[in-house]
C-alpha positions as CSV (number, residue, x, y, z in Angstrom):
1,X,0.0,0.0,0.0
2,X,1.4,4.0,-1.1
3,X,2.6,6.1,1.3
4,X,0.7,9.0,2.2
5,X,1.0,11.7,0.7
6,X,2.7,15.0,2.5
7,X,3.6,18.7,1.8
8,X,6.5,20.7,2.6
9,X,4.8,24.0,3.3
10,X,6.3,27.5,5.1
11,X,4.8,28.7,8.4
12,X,2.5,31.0,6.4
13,X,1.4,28.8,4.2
14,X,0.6,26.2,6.9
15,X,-0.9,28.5,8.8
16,X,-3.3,30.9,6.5
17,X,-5.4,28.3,5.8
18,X,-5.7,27.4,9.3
19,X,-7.1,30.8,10.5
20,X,-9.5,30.7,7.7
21,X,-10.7,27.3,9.0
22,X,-10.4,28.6,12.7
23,X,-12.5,31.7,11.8
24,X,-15.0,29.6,10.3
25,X,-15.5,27.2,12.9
26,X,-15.7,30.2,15.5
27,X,-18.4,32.3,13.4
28,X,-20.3,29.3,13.3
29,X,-21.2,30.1,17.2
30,X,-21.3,33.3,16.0
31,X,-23.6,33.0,13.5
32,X,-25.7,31.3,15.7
33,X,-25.4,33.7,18.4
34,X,-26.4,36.6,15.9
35,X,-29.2,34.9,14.2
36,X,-31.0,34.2,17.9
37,X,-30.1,37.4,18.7
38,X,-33.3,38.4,16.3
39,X,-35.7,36.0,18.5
40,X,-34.6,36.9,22.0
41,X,-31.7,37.8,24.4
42,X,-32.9,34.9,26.3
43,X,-32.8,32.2,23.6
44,X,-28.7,33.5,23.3
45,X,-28.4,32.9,26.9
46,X,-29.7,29.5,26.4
47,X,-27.7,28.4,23.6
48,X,-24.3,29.9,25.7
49,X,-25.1,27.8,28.4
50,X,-25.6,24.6,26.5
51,X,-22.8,25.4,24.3
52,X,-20.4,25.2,27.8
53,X,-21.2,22.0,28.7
54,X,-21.1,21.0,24.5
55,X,-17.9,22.9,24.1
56,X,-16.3,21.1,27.3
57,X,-17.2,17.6,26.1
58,X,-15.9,18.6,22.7
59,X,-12.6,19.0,24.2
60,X,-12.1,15.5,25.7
61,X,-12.2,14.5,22.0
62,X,-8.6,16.5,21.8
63,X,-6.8,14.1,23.9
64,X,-6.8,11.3,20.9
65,X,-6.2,13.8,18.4
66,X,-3.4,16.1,20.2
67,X,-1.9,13.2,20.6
68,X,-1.9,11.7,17.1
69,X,-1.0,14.6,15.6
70,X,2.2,15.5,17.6
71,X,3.2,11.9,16.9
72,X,2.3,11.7,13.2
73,X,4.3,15.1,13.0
74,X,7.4,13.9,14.1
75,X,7.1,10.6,12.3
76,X,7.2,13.0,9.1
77,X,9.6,14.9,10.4
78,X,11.7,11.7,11.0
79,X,10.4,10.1,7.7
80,X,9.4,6.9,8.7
81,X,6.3,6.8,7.4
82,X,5.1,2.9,8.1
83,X,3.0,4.2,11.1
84,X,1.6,6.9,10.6
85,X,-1.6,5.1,8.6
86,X,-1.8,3.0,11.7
87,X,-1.8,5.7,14.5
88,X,-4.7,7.5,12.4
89,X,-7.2,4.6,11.9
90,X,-6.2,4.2,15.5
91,X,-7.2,7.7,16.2
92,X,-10.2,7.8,14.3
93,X,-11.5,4.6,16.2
94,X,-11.2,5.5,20.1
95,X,-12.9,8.7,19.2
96,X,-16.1,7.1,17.5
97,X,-16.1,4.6,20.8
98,X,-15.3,7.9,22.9
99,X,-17.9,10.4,20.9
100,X,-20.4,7.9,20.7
101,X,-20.4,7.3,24.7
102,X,-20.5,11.2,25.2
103,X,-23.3,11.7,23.1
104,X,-25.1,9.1,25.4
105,X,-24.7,11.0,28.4
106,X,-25.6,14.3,27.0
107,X,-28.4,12.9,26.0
108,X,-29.7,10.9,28.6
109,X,-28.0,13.3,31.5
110,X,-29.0,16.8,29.9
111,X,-31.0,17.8,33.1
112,X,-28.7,17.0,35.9
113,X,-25.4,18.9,34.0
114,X,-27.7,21.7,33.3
115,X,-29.3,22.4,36.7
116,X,-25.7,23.7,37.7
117,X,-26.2,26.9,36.2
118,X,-29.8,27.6,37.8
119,X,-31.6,28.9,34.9
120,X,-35.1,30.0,35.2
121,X,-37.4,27.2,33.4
122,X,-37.8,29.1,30.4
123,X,-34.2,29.2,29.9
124,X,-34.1,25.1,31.2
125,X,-36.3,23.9,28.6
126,X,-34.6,25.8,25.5
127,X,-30.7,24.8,26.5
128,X,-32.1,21.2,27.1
129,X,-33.5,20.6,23.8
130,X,-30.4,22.1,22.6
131,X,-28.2,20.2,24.7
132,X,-29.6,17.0,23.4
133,X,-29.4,17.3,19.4
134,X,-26.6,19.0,19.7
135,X,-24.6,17.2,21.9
136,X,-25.7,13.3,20.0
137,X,-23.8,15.0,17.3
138,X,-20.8,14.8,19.1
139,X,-20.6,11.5,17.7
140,X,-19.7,13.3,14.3
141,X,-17.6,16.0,15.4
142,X,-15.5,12.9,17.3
143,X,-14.1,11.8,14.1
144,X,-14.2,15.0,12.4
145,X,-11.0,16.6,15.1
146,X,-9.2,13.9,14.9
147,X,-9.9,13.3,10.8
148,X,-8.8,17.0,10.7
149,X,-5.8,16.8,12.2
150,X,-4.4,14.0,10.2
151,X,-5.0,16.2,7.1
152,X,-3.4,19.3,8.4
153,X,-0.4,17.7,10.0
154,X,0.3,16.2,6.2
155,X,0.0,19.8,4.9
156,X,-3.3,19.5,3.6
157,X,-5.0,22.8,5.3
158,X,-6.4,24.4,2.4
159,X,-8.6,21.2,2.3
160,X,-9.3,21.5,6.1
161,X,-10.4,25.1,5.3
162,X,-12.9,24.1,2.3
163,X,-14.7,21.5,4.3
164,X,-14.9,24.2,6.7
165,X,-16.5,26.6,5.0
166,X,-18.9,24.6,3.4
167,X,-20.1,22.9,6.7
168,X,-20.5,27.2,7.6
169,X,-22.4,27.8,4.8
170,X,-24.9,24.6,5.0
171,X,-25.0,25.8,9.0
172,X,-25.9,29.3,8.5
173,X,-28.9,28.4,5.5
174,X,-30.3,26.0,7.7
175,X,-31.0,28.4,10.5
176,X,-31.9,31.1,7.6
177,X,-34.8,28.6,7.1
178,X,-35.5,27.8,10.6
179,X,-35.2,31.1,12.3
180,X,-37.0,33.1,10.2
181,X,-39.3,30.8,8.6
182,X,-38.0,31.1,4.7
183,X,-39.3,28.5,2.1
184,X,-42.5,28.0,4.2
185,X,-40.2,26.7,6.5
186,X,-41.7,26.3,10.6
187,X,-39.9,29.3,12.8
188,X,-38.2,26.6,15.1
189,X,-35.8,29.0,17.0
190,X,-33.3,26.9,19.1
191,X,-35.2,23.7,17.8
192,X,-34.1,25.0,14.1
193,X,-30.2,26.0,15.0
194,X,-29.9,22.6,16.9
195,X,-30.9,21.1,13.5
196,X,-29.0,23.2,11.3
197,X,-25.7,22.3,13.4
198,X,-26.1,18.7,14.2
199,X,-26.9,18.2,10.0
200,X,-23.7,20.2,8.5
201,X,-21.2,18.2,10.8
202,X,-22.8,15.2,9.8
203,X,-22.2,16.4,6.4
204,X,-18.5,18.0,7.1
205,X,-18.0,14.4,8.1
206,X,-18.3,12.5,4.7
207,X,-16.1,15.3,3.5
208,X,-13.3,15.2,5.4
209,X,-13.6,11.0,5.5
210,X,-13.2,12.3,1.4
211,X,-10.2,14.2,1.8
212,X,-8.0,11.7,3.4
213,X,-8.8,9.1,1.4
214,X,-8.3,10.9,-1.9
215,X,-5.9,14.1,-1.4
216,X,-4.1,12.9,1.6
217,X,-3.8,9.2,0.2
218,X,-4.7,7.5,3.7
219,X,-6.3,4.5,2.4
220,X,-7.3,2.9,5.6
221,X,-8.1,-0.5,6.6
222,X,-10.3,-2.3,8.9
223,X,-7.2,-3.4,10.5
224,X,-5.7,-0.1,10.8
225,X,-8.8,0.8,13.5
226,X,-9.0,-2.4,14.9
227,X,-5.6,-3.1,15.9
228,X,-4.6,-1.0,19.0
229,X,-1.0,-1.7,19.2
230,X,0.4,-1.2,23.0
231,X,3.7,1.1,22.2
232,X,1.3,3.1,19.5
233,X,-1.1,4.1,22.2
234,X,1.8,4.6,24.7
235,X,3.1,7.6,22.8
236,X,-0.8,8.9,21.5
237,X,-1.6,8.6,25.0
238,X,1.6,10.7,27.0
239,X,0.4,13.6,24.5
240,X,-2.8,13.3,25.0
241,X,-3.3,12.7,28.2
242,X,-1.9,15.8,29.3
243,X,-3.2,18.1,26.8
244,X,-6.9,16.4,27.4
245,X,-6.1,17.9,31.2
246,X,-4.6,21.4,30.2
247,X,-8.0,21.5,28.1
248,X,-10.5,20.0,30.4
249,X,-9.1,22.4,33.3
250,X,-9.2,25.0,31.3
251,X,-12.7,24.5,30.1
252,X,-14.2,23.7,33.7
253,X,-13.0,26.9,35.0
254,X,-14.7,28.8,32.3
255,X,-18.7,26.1,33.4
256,X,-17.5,27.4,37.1
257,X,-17.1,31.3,35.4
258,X,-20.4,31.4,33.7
259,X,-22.2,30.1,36.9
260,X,-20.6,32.7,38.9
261,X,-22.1,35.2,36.2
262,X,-25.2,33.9,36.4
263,X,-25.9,35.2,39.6
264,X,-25.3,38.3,38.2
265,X,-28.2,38.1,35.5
266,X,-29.2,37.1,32.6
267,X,-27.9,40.8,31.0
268,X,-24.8,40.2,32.3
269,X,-24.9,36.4,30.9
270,X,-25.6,37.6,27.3
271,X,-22.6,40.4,27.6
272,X,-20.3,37.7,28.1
273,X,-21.3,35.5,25.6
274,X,-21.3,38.8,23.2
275,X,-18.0,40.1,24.0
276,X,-16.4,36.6,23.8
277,X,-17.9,36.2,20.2
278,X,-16.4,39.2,18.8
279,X,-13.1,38.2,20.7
280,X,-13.1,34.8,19.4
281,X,-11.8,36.8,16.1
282,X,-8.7,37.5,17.8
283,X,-8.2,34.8,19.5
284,X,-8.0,32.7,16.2
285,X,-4.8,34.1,15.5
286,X,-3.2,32.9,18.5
287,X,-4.7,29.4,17.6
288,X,-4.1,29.5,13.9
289,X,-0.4,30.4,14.8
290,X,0.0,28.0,17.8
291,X,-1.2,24.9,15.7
292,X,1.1,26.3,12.2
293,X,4.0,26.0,14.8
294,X,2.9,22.8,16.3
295,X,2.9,21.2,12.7
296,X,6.4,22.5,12.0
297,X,8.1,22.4,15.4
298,X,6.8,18.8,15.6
299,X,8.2,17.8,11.8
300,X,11.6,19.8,12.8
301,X,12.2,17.5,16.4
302,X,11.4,14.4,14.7
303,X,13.9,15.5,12.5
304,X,16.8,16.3,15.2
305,X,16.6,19.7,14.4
306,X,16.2,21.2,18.2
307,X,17.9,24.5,17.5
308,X,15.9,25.7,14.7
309,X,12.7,24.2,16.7
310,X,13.7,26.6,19.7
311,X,13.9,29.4,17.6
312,X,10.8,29.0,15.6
313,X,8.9,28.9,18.8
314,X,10.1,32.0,20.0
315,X,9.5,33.8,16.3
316,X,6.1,32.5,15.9
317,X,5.2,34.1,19.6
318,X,6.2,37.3,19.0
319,X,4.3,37.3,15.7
320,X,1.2,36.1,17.5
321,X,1.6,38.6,19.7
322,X,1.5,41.4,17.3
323,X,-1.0,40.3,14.9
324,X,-3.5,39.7,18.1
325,X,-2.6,43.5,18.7
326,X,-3.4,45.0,15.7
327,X,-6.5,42.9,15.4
328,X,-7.9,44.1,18.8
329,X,-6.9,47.8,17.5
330,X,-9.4,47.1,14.8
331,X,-12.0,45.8,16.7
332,X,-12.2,48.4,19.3
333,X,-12.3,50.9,16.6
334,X,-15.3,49.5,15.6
335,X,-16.7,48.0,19.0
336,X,-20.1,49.5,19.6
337,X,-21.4,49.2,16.2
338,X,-20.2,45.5,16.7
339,X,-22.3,44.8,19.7
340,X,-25.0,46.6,18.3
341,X,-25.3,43.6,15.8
342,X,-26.2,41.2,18.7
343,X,-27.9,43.4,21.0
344,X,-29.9,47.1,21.4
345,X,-29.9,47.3,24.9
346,X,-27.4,50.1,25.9
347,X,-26.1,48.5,28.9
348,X,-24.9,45.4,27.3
349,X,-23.3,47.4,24.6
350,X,-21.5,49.8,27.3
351,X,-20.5,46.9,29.4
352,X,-19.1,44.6,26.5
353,X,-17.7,48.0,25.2
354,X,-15.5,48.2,27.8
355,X,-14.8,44.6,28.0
356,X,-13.4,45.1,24.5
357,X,-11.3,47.8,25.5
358,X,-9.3,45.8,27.9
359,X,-8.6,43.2,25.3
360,X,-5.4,45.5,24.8
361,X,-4.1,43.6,27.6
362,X,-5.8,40.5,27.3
363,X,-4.5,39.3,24.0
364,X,-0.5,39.7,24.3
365,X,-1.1,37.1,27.2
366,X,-2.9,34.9,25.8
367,X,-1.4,34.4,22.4
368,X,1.9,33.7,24.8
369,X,-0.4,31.2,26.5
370,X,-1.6,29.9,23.5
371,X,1.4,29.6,20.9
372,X,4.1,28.2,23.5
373,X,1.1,25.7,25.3
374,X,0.8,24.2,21.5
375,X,4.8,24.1,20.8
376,X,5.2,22.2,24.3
377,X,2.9,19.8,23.0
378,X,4.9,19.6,19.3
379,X,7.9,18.9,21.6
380,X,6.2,16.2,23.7
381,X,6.1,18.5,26.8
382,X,2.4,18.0,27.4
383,X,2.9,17.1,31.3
384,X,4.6,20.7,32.4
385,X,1.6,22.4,30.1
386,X,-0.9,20.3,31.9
387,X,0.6,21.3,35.5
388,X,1.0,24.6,34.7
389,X,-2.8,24.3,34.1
390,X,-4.2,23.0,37.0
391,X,-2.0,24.9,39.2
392,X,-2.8,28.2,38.3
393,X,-5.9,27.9,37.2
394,X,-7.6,26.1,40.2
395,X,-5.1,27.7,43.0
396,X,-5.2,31.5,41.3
397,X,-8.1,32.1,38.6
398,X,-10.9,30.2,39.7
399,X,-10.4,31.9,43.4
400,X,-9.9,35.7,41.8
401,X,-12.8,35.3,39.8
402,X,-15.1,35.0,42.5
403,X,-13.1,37.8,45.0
404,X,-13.4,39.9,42.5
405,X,-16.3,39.8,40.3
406,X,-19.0,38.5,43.2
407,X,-17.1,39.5,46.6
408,X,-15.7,42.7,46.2
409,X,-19.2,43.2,43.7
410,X,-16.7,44.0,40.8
411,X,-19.4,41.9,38.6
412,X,-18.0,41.4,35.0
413,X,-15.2,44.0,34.9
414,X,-13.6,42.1,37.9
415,X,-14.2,38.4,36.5
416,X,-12.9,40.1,33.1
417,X,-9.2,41.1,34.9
418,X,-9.3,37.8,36.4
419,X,-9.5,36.6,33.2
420,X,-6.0,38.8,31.9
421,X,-4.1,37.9,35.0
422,X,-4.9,33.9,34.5
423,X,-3.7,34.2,30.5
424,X,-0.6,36.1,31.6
425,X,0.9,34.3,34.5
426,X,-0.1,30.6,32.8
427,X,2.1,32.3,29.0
428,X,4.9,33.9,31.3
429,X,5.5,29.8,32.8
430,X,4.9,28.3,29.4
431,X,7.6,31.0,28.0
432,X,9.9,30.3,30.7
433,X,10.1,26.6,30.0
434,X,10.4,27.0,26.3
435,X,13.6,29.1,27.4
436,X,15.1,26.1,29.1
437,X,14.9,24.0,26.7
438,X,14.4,21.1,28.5
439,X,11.8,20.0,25.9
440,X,14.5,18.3,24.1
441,X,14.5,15.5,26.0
442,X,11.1,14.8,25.3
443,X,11.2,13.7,21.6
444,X,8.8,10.5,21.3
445,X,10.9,9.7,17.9
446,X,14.6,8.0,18.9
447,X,17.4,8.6,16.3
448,X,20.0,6.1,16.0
449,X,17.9,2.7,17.0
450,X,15.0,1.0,15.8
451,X,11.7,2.0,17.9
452,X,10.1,-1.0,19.1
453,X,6.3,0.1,17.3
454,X,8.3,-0.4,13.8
455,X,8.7,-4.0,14.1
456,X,5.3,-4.7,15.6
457,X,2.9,-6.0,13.8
């Protein structure tokens, strides 16, 4: 059977396509978030909260594909390419099991993970129903990550960024019809977005499954999924594990955040989930950038190359950094008529406002956060990342959150520079690791003897 196939590709041109594709996939909340925002402030509120608990589970799906990716990158990197079909039908297989069991408990356990926020009934009933259709897709969007991944880490991210866009469009026409009742189609409001969502990953599915087979030239076996080989899952797993942890940690803090917003109001609810939505356009570039220097850093320690590694990491940072920067300059330029698009109530747009304002400090930090977390993980540093994690998250953030924004009564503003501090003391440790370099003893590809997973069979 061919090798797969596999592009040599600059940081830009690795990484373009992936902001594209990160923009997309962000907008698609968006979209959502705007569309609803023409029913009710309250429906937006209910689709935010659902979307925490979705966007959590969504994340334990990362801890197969982190892990294959790092691994298939520096099996590139170190051109032995025998594995690499294995590790992804491997990949793709434990996160159908995985998605499938999530989407279970979503489904069947929607009230009890939803009571935690104490929403008025209204609120309940909407976030429920989206909860359940939305969450039984996980399913999909199980294999779609870890599908995803395979393709970019080959070079393939245009194709990424297609599939993408297409599953946007099919997305945002779907709630056209359901929202507003186009085609003589019924004004389903949540029920309608839930629909819309769950039918264009199922859809983005088949097309990436597509693209690997065809463009990437990954023509898997039944074998390849089936056979879980010990070693394999070893090195999938010490990736994965970790970065599952740095995610999941993260990710809980942020359920814990919007509960302790929620005694605030529903107001201040919906200027959260406003302000976070315009900002997810900045924060793209720290993730488009982080995962273009994952790819690369990951190809170049397979390789033995640890001083041009070292020094990528540090280069892509600083551009991070700046881009994130000018973005937010652009943005607050333009940041009332921005909120006015989801909401007319001034108090919301003079809150988030502000909120926008001090994403000059917010985003330095959290492109450092963001670009050196993902080159840890290239390197096979996932452990430090994840204690880095819990540590200041749990012991720091979660704790100044509350002081500030519900003791002291500093409401949002106070949760909000909570928010910088957490980005900025968790990208100044990440930083001052990458600066030791003791990464480089972390390579999960050995030069100079013959890996035990080669021989197996």
């Amino acid at each position: 059977m061919s090798n797969a196939n596999v592009k040599h590709v600059s940081l830009i041109a690795v990484t373009w396509p992936i902001f594209i594709e990160s923009l997309l996939h962000f907008s698609l909340r968006t979209a959502d978030t705007f569309m609803l925002s023409q029913v009710s402030d309250e429906a937006v509120a209910a689709v935010g909260v659902a979307n925490q608990i979705i966007m959590f589970m969504f994340f334990l799906f990362q801890f197969i594909a982190t892990g294959t990716s790092v691994v298939i990158a520096q099996y590139i990197g170190a051109k032995k390419y025998g594995e690499i079909r294995k590790y992804t039908g491997n990949g793709i297989f434990i996160n159908f099991i995985f998605g499938l069991l999530v989407a279970i408990v979503l489904i069947v356990c929607s009230s009890p993970l939803l009571s935690i926020f104490q929403l008025d009934q209204e609120l309940f009933s909407q976030a429920q129903l989206f909860l359940m259709i939305v969450g039984g897709a996980l399913v999909f969007q199980a294999m779609i990550v870890t599908m995803s991944v395979v393709i970019q880490t080959h070079g393939f991210t245009k194709e990424t960024m297609y599939v993408s866009g297409g599953m946007n469009i099919i997305n945002i026409f779907g709630n056209y019809l359901f929202i507003y009742g186009a085609f003589g189609f019924p004004q389903w409001g949540v029920l309608g977005v839930a629909i819309s969502t769950a039918t264009s990953q199922f859809l983005a599915l088949i097309a990436f499954a597509f693209v690997l087979y065809y463009r990437v030239n990954l023509r898997l076996t039944w074998n390849d999924f089936s056979h879980i080989q010990k070693e394999r899952l070893k090195k999938v797993l010490s990736i994965g594990i970790p970065s599952s942890m740095t995610i999941i940690s993260y990710s809980s803090s942020q359920i814990v955040t919007t509960a302790f917003i929620t005694l605030l109001g529903t107001q201040m609810l919906a200027t959260r989930i406003y302000t976070l939505n315009v900002l997810f356009f900045v924060m793209v570039l720290g993730i488009s950038l982080g995962r273009g220097s994952q790819i690369l850093t990951g190809r170049l320690i397979g390789a033995g190359k640890m001083e041009e590694a070292y020094r990528q990491g540090i280069r892509n940072t600083r551009w991070s950094m700046a881009l994130a920067l000018a973005m937010t300059v652009l943005i607050v330029l333009v940041r009332e008529p921005l909120l006015s698009l989801f909401s007319s109530d001034p108090e919301i747009i003079q809150m988030g406002a502000m909120l926008l304002l001090m994403g000059f400090l917010l985003e330095p930090g959290r492109c450092l956060n963001l670009v050196y977390g993902a080159t840890l993980q290239a390197a096979g540093d996932a452990r430090y990342l994840m204690l880095v994690s819990m540590l200041v998250i749990w012991m720091f953030s979660v704790p100044l959150y509350y002081i500030l924004g519900i003791h002291f009564g500093w409401g949002l503003i106070g949760i909000w520079v909570a928010f910088i501090a957490d980005e900025w003391v968790r990208g100044l440790a990440l930083w001052a690791r990458w600066r030791t370099r003791k990464w480089e003893e972390k390579a999960l590809v050995k030069h100079g003897k013959q890996e035990k997973v080669d021989t197996a069979s």
